[in-house]
Steps between C-alpha positions, in 0.01 A plus 500: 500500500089436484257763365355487914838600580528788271144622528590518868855750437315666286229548691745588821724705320178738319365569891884576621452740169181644583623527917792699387286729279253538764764571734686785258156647459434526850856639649458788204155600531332381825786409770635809680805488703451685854607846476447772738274632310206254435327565801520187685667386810802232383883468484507592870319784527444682783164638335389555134744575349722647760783391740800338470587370185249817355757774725224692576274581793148301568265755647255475752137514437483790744838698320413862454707761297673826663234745616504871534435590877271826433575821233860582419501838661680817354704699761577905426836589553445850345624693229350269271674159622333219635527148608313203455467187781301187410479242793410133315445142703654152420209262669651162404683380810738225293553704191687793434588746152881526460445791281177638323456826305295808562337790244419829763222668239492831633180720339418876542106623599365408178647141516729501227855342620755750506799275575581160553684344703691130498694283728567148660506376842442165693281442829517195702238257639233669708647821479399849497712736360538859290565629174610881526661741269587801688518858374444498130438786299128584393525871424383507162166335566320404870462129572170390670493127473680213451450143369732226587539214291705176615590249285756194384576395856732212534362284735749270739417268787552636866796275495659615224434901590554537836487859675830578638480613878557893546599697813413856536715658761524832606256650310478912542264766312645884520404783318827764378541762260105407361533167451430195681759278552427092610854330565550154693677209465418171300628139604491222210393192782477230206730277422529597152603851365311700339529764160242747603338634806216797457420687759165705520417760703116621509394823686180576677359817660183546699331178346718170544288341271602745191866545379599859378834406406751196385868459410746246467877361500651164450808297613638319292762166542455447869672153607337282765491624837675872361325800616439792271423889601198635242383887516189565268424881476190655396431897466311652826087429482317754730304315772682144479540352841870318488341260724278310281747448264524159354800307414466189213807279415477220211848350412504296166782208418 
């Protein structure tokens, strides 16, 4: 074999050397493989870093998080019990929360909280809908405000979280032995059953535009198509007018 020749291996064999080197140097410190995380559009994304092969939602520019609609208001039942009815707005039209928590912070007349109060619920897309806890016990102390607090909602496409279709039916509002009694019928109309339905009931007097009382009752288990009797019951409240009383159904899967 000639010097030329050698040179020449040589020669190829030290830049196959140095490409490999080169190559190691880049895949460990420069190269990054697409992730859902680096916050650009690739692997079939639907957006950065979201959709399909991410499993998670892409959100529109205009997306906007669950709203309070106006105070939570604080309802005397007497003798030192009250309720508490927050009314909060889903405004995305494609997107709904399957569940999301709640913290009630419930503060006496020199604003220091005297009790708080947790839960979870879900809200569909473009919906309106209430948070109430009915007659709880505030005898020790007087509540004058409350702050709501939402948080950790688990957002799901319209598709994936539809809202089942609900039939009130024979919906009555008496008032025996002091108390107010709501009782009707409920009809699961989806094709799908469903775990939970809550029922709300809100009370008016004089002014339709304030409430003066809430309560609540749930069904629970109702098969598609079944029908379900409900009776919420709620002690008497002087001046209510049985015929503004409002009626709310949300059924969860």
């Amino acid at each position: 074999m000639s010097r030329g020749i050698k040179q020449l291996i040589y020669g190829i064999a030290f830049i196959l050397f140095l490409f490999i080197i080169g190559l190691a140097l880049y895949s460990f410190f420069i190269y990054k493989a697409p992730s859902c995380t680096d916050k650009i559009k690739n692997q079939e994304e639907e957006g950065i870093d979201c959709g399909k092969i991410c499993d998670n939602i892409c959100f529109p520019d205009n997306f906007a998080p669950l709203e309070l609609v106006n105070d939570v208001r604080l309802l005397s039942i007497g003798n030192g019990r009250w309720s508490i009815l927050a009314e909060i707005k889903n405004s995305n039209d494609n997107f709904g929360a399957s569940n999301f928590k709640y913290n009630f912070s419930v503060k006496d007349a020199s604003d220091q909280i005297i009790k708080e109060l947790v839960g979870e619920s879900f809200i569909y897309g473009n919906e309106e809908k209430y948070l109430a806890l009915p007659n709880l016990d505030f005898s020790s102390k007087k509540p004058v405000s409350v702050d709501l607090v939402i948080k950790d909602p688990q957002w799901l496409s319209e598709k994936d979280f539809q809202k089942p279709k609900l039939k009130l039916q024979n919906k009555t509002v008496t008032i025996t032995d002091k108390k107010i009694k709501v009782d009707g019928i409920i009809q699961n109309e989806s094709s799908l059953p469903l775990s939970t339905i809550k029922i709300i009931s809100i009370f008016y007097g004089k002014f339709p535009d304030r409430p003066i009382g809430v309560s609540e009752a749930e069904i629970n288990n109702i098969s598609p198509q079944e029908m379900k009797s409900f009776v919420v019951l709620h002690p008497y409240i002087e001046g209510i007018d049985v015929n503004q009383t409002e009626i709310y159904i949300s059924g969860s899967r």
